[in-house]
C-alpha positions in Angstrom: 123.3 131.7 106.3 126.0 133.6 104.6 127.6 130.9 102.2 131.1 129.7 102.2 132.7 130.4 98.8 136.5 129.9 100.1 138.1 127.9 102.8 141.7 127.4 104.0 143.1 124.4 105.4 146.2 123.6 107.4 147.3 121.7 110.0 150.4 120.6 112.2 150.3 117.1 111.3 152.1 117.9 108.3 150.7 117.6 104.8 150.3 113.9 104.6 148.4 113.4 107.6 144.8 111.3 107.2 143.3 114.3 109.2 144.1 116.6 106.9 143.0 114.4 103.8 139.5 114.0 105.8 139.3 118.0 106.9 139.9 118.3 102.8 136.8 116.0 102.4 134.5 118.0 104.9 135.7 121.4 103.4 134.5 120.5 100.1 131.4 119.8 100.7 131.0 123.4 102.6 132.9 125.4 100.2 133.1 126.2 96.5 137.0 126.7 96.7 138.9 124.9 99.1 143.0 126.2 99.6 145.2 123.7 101.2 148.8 125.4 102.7 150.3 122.7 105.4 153.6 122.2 107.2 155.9 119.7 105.0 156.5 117.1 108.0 155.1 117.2 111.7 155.0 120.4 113.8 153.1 119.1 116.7 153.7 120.8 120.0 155.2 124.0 117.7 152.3 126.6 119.3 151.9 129.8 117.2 155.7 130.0 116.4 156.5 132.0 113.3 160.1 131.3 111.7 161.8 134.7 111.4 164.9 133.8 111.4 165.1 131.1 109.1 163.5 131.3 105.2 160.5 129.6 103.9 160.3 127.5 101.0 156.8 126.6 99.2 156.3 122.9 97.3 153.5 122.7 95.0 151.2 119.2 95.5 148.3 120.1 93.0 145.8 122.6 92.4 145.2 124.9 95.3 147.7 122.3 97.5 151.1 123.5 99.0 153.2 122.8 101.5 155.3 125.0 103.2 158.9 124.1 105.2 157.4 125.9 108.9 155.4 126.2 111.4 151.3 126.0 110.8 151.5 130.2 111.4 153.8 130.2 108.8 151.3 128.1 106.4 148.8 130.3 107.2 150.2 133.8 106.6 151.9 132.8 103.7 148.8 131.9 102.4 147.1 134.9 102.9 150.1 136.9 101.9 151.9 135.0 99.2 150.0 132.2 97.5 146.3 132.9 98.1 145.1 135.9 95.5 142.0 136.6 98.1 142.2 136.2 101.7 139.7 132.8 102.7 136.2 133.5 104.3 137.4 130.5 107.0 140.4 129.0 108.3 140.3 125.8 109.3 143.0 123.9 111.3 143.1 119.7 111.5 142.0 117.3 111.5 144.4 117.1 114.3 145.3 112.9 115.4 144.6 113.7 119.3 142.5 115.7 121.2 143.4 119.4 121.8 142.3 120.3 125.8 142.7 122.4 128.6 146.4 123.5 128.9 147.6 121.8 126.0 146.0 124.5 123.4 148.9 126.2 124.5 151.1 124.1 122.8 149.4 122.9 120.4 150.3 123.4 116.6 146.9 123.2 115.3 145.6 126.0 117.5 148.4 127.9 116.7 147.4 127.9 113.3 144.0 129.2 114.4 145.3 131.8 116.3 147.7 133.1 113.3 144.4 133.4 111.2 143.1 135.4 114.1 146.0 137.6 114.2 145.0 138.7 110.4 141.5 139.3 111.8 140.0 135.9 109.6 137.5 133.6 111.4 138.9 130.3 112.3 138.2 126.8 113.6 140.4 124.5 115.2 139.2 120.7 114.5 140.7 117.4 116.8 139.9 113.9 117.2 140.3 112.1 120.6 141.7 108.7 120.5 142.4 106.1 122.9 144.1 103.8 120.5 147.3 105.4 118.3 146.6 102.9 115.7 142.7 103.0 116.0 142.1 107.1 115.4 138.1 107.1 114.8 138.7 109.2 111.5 134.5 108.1 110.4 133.8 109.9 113.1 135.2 113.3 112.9 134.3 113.0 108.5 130.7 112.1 109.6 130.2 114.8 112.2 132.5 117.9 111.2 130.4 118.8 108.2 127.7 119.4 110.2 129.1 120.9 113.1 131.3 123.5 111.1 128.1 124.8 109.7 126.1 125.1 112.0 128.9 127.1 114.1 129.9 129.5 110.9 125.9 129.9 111.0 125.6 130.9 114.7 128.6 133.0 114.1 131.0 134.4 116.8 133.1 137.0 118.6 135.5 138.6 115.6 138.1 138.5 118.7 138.3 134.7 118.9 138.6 131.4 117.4 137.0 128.5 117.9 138.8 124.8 119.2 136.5 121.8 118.5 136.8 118.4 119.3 134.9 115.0 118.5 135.0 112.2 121.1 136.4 108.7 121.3 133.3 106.9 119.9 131.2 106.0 116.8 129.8 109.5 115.2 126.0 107.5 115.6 126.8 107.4 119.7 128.3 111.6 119.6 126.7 113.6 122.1 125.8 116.9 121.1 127.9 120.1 120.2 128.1 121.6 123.3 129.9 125.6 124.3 132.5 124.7 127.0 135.3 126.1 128.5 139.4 125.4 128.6 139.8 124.1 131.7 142.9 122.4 133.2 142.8 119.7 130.6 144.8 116.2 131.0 148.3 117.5 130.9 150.1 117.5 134.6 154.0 117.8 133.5 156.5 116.7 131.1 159.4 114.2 131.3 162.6 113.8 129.8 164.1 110.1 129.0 167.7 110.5 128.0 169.3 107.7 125.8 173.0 107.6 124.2 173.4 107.2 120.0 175.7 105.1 118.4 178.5 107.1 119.0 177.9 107.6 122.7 176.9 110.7 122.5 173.5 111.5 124.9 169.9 112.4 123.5 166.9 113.4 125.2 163.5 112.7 124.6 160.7 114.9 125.8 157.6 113.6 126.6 154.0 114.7 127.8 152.3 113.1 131.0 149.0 112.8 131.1 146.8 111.9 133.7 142.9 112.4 134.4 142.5 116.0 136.2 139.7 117.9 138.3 138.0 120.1 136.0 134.8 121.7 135.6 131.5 120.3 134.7 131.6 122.6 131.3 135.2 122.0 130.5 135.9 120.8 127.0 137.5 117.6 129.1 134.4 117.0 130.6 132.1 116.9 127.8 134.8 115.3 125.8 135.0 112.2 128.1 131.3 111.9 128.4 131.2 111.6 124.7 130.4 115.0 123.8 131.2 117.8 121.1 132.8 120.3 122.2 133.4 123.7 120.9 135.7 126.6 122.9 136.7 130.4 122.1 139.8 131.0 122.6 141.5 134.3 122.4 145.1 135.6 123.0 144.1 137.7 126.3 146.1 135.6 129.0 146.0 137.9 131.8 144.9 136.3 135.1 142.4 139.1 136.5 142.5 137.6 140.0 146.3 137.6 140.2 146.4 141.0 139.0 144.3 142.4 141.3 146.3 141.3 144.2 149.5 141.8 143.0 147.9 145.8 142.7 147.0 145.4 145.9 149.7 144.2 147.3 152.4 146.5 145.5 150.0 149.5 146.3 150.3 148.5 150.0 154.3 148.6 150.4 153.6 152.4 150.1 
């Protein structure tokens, strides 16, 4: 196995989040130099949003540790670009407070930041902890099994044309399942609400909020395996296309002639 010699880590959290103090942890152990460039308060829900209309500013939080006022893409290309003096060997994103699944990789800030690295051709690994409990996250249980699981995966090796989204289940690391390959799937997401409320000088606000619910999905969806208490690990790439859509609406245009 080729060894790791230099990692970067960021996150959407923001650069106080426990997830990224435990993703520090994990990296460490892998790497020789570890590079931390994270957003300087929450970006959740930002997606792969780069700020081009707005300048960046850079705060220094120790050796190798910055923080950066954008988006997780921004963290990581001005890493690469601006504070790093060689581009990493990995990228790694998280340890995101909530699982990433299905639809909501779409969204999702910690992905995004995975895809940016992939955008500069770097490999990259997405990292999320399910919880059912906001003020019970299993942190033990992604330290105890991410070690293990990122090696073994930067071992295996994968497709230069993808990144990877991992995440540990809802229980004690000793009662994980095993690391299995799934797919997207539909995930848990099935619409978003707005609650409007009025400030204190009577002027309205609104509120956006994600519903959840459990969905259909396939047997080898990331869900799936998540629920049942396993690992699970997903390509993603930025090829969206939907091939059976396509084809019809070829067909269909095709046939007005």
């Amino acid at each position: 196995m080729k060894p790791i010699t230099r990692v970067l880590i960021s996150n959407d959290d923001g650069i106080a989040a426990p997830g990224l103090a435990v993703l520090e942890a994990v990296a460490a152990e892998l790497a020789d130099e570890v590079w931390v460039v994270a957003p300087d308060h929450d970006q959740s829900g930002i997606s792969h949003a780069l700020s081009l209309h707005s300048p960046l500013r850079v705060s220094t939080h120790g050796e190798r540790r910055f923080s950066v006022s954008g988006t997780p893409g921004d963290c990581v290309m001005m890493a690469v670009h601006a504070l790093m003096p060689e581009p990493p060997q990995l990228v790694l994103a998280g340890i995101n407070k909530g699982a990433n699944l299905g639809v909501e990789t779409a969204f999702s800030g910690t992905v995004g930041a995975a895809m940016a690295a992939l955008l500069l051709g770097l490999p990259a690994i997405a990292l999320s902890q399910a919880f059912s409990r906001r003020d019970a996250v299993r942190w033990a249980t992604a330290r105890a099994l991410a070690p293990a699981t990122i090696a073994r995966l930067w071992a295996a090796g994968w497709a230069p044309g993808a990144c990877l989204n991992v995440n540990f289940p809802d229980v004690p690391a000793e009662q994980a399942g095993p690391l299995q390959v799934t797919r997207q799937g539909r995930g848990r997401i099935d619409g978003v609400s707005i609650t409007e409320r009025t400030d204190l000088r009577e002027q309205a606000y609104y509120w956006l909020n994600i519903r959840r619910s459990d969905q259909d999905d396939a047997e080898d969806s990331e869900t799936r395996v998540l629920a049942a208490g396993g690992i699970s690990v997903t390509p993603l790439h930025f090829e969206r296309t939907e091939e059976h859509a396509r084809l019809g609406l070829v067909a269909r245009l095709a046939g007005e002639g």
